[in-house]
Each structure stands twice: as structure tokens, then as C-alpha cells.
C-alpha positions in Angstrom: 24.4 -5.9 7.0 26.9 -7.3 4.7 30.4 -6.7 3.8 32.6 -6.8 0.8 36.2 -5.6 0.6 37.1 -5.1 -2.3 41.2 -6.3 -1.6 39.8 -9.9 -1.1 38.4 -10.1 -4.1 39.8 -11.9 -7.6 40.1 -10.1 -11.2 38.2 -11.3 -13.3 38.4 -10.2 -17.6 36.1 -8.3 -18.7 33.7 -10.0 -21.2 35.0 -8.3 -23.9 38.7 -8.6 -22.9 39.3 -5.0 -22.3 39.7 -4.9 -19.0 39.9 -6.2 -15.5 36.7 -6.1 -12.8 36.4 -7.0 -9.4 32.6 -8.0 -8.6 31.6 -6.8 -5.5 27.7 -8.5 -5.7 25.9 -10.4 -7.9 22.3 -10.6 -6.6 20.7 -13.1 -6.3 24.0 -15.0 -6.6 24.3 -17.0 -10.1 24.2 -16.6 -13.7 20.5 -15.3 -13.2 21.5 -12.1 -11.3 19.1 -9.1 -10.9 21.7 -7.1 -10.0 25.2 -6.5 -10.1 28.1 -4.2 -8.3 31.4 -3.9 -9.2 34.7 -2.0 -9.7 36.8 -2.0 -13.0 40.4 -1.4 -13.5 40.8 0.6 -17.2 44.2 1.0 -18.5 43.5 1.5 -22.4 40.9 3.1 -24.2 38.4 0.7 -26.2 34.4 -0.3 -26.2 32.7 -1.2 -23.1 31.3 -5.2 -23.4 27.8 -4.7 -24.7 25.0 -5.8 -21.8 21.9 -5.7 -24.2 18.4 -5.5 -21.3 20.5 -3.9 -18.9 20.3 -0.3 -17.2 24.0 0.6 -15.9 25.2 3.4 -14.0 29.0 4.1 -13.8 30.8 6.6 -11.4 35.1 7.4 -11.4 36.5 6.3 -8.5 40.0 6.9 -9.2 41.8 8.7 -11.6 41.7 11.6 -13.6 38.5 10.6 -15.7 37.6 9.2 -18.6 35.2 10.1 -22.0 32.3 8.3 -22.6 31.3 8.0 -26.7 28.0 7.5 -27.4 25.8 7.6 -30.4 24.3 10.7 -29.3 27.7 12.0 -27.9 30.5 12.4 -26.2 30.2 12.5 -21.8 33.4 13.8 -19.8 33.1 12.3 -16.2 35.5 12.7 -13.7 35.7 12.1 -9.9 33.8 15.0 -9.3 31.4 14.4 -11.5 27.8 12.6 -11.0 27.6 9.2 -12.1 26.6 8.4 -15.7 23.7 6.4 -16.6 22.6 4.4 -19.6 21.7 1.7 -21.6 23.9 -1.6 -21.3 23.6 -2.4 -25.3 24.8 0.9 -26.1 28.3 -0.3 -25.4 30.1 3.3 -25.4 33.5 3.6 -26.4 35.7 4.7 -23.6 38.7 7.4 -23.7 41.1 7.7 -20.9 41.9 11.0 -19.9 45.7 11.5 -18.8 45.6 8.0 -17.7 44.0 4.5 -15.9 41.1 4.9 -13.9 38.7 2.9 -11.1 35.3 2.8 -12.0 32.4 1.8 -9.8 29.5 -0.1 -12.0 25.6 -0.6 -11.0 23.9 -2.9 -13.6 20.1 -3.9 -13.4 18.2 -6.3 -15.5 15.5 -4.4 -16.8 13.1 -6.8 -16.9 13.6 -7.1 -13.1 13.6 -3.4 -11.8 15.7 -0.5 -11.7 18.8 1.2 -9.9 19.8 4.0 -8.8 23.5 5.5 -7.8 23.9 8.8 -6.0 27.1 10.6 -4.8 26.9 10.2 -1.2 26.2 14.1 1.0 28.4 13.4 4.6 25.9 14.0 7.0 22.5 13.9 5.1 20.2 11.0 5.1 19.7 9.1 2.7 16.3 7.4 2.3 15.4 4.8 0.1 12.6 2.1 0.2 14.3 0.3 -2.3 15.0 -4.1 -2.2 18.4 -3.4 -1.9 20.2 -1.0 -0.5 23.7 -0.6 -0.6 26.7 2.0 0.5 30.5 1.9 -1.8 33.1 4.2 -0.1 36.3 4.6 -1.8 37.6 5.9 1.4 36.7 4.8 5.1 33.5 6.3 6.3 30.8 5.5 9.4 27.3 4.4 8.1 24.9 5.4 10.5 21.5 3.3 9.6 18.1 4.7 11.4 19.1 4.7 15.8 21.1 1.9 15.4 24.9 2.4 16.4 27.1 3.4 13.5 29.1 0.6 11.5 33.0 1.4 10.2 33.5 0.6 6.9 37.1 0.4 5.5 37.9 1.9 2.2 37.4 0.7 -0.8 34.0 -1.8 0.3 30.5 -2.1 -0.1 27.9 -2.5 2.6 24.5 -4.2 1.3 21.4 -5.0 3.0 17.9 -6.5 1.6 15.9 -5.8 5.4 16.7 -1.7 5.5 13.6 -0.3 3.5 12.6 2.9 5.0 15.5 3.5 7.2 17.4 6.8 6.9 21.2 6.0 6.3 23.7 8.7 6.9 27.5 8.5 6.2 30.2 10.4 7.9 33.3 10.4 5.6 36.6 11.6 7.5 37.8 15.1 6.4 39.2 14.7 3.2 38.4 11.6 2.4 37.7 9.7 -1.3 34.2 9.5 -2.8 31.1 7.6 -1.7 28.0 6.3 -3.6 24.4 5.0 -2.6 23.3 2.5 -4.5 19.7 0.9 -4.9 17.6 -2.4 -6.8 14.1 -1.0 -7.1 12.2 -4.8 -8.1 9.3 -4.4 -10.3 6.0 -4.9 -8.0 4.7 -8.4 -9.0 
């Protein structure tokens, strides 16, 4: 199992100079990445940077929210609310609402599989035959991977594994604590 905190990483501009992001994994590592995890810091509103054969998924981590315009509409998401998913060209233009905001981002090539992102449910498994398989808690929590004794994440990282296909991962999140998400690379069979 790996680990990534997101306090030991570097900002980084986004490629549109819009913002700031954190990456948490680029995978495999390089400019020819399959997949990549990371957390933004928006301050203004403006366009997202344009990712043309990518699938993204985007979830609010912090804040009170932010609206999403796209071609076919506007999309209000919030902390509470399930996390968005959608072309990378589309390049939506992004409204703060009553303020900055943390944003956790899953982008896929296309041409090499897909993702998924789910709000994490404390307590019920989570299973996933995916490549990758990974776990982002904005607040500490306890992954608890197949009979194998639980691991304490601190806030605010990411836990990653290629070797857990199969495996039922559960998560216990102290009471009241911040948001988690499951994330997943699901490669294209060759």
C-alpha cells in the first residue's frame, strides 16, 4: 500500500493558469500517465484547462461549492453532493459559490481505460476489481483491506495500491469526520 500526504506536496499552476493543484499520483509516473489524482485550490471563478481524450471526475472537498457550466448546463456541487463526471475537452467554466474551495480530481486517458470515484459509506465494503485502487480522506479514517489489520490514514492523503483486486476495502471515518472517496483505473483488457 502506498501513501501520499497531501502537506508534503508542491503547488504546481494549473495549465491554464487559473489555479493551483497538488498532484497526488500520476500513474504510471511521467508525461505518459494513464492516470492521474489530485487536489486543486480555486480562489476565482474562470474555465477549467481543457484535457481533450480524458474522462475526469471531480468531487468538493472543502468549501461551500462551486457551479459547473457546461454546454448542456449548469451543475451545482457541493460537499454533500456526489462527484461530477465528464469529458476533459469540455473545459467547464467554474463559479465559486460564497467562496474558495478544495477539489479532488480523477482524470483517465480514455484510450487507456476508465475511472471511477464514489463517496465513501463508513462501514460498507467496497469492492472493486479494478488496476488501481485507491482511498482519498479529507479527514483521518482506518482502511480496513480484506482480513488484513487496518491501516490509519491521516487527513487529507491518498492510499493506492495496484495488487488489491478483489479485496473488500472498508473505511471507518471518526464521528464527524470530513468526506472520503474511492477511486479506481479500470485498464482496457489488451
Amino acid at each position: 500500500m502506498n501513501l501520499v500526504e497531501f502537506s508534503h506536496l508542491p503547488e504546481q499552476p494549473w495549465r491554464n493558469g487559473g489555479g493551483v493543484t497538488r498532484e497526488l499520483l500520476a500513474w504510471p509516473p511521467g508525461a505518459a500517465w494513464q492516470l492521474r489524482i489530485s487536489v486543486a485550490d480555486i480562489t476565482r471563478d474562470g474555465d477549467f484547462s481543457a484535457f481533450p481524450g480524458v474522462e475526469r471526475w471531480f468531487a468538493v472537498i472543502e468549501g461551500n461549492g462551486v457551479e459547473l457550466d457546461f454546454a448542456t448546463g449548469r451543475v451545482p456541487l457541493s460537499r454533500e453532493a456526489e462527484p461530477c463526471t465528464f469529458d476533459g475537452e469540455a473545459a467547464p467554466g467554474c463559479r465559486l459559490m460564497n467562496g474558495p474551495t478544495r477539489d479532488l480530481n480523477l482524470m483517465v486517458q480514455k484510450a487507456a481505460g476508465h475511472g471511477s470515484m464514489q463517496r465513501v459509506a463508513p462501514g460498507q465494503a467496497w469492492h472493486s476489481r479494478a488496476t488501481l485502487r485507491a482511498v482519498f480522506s479529507a479527514g483521518a479514517l482506518r482502511l480496513h483491506r480484506g482480513t488484513q489489520a487496518a491501516i490509519a490514514l491521516p487527513a487529507a492523503s491518498l492510499a493506492w495500491t495496484e495488487d488489491d483486486a478483489g479485496t473488500p476495502w472498508r473505511a471507518t471515518l471518526a464521528t464527524g469526520a470530513a468526506p472520503a472517496w474511492w477511486l479506481a483505473f479500470h485498464r482496457h483488457a489488451s
